[in-house]
Structures are given as structure tokens and as C-alpha cells.
C-alpha positions, 0 to 999 in steps of 0.5 A: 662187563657192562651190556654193550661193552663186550668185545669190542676190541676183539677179533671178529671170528663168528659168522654173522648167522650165529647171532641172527639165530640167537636173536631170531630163536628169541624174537621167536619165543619171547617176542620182539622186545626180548630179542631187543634185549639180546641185541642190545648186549652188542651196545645201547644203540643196537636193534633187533634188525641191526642183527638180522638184517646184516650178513656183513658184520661178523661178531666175536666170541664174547659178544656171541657168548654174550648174546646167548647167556642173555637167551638162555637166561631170559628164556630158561632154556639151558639148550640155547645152542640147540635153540639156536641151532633149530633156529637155524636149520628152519631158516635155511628150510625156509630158504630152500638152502636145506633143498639145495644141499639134499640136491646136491647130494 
């Protein structure tokens, strides 16, 4: 599978969060151009903020496996899906999603 020929055809089953903390975990660490990078195994054309900045597109499981192998290669993290995770958690702090779940018991 060549960069931007992944799961195209695929259903889109992962929520559109999962690649944004991919994508944001690597801007993050590496910087912008990585995070281009990662983006861009979605297709040719394909930006970092086509990633972040749409919560409407979900992904399939190869392009989100896709992006992660990518991250975990150009970062040499083995953790990525911890990365990630991190990644997500501090967005939702910075949201105060993690505020409003605490709140509600």
C-alpha cells in the first residue's frame, strides 16, 4: 500500500479524535512538517489541519493504523498508542471536558 491508498474503500469505524491525537501527539514532538507527514499517509493532497480541524470525518482502521505506524516510526516511540492517549487526555484537560467529567461524578 503506497502513502495515500489506504482504506479508502473501507468502512469508517474510528472516531475522528483518534487521528487528531496521532496527528497533534506528532506536531507536538517533531513539529509541524512530521505531522504533515502523518497527515498526508491519508492522501497526497491531505494537510495537518484537514486532521485536526474536522470532527466530522471518521477514519478506518487501516488509515488510523496507517497514521500510527507512521508516528511511531518517525518518532521512535514504540508507545505510540499511549502517545496518543496522553495526547488526548491533555486536550480534553485543556477543553475542561476532563473538568466536566470529574463534576459529574
Amino acid at each position: 500500500m503506497g502513502q495515500g491508498d489506504v482504506g479508502h474503500d473501507a468502512p469508517r469505524e474510528t472516531a475522528p479524535i483518534i487521528a487528531m491525537a496521532i496527528v497533534g501527539y506528532v506536531r507536538d514532538a517533531l513539529g509541524r512538517a512530521a505531522a504533515g507527514d502523518v497527515a498526508r499517509v491519508l492522501g497526497p493532497a491531505t494537510c495537518v489541519n484537514d486532521v485536526l480541524d474536522d470532527p466530522n470525518r471518521w477514519y478506518s482502521i487501516d488509515e488510523v493504523l496507517a497514521m500510527a505506524s507512521l508516528a511511531r516510526e518517525l518518532t521512535g516511540d514504540l508507545e505510540i498508542g499511549r502517545r496518543s492517549g496522553e495526547q488526548l487526555y491533555r486536550s480534553m484537560l485543556a477543553t475542561g471536558v476532563v473538568d466536566f467529567l470529574r463534576s459529574t461524578g
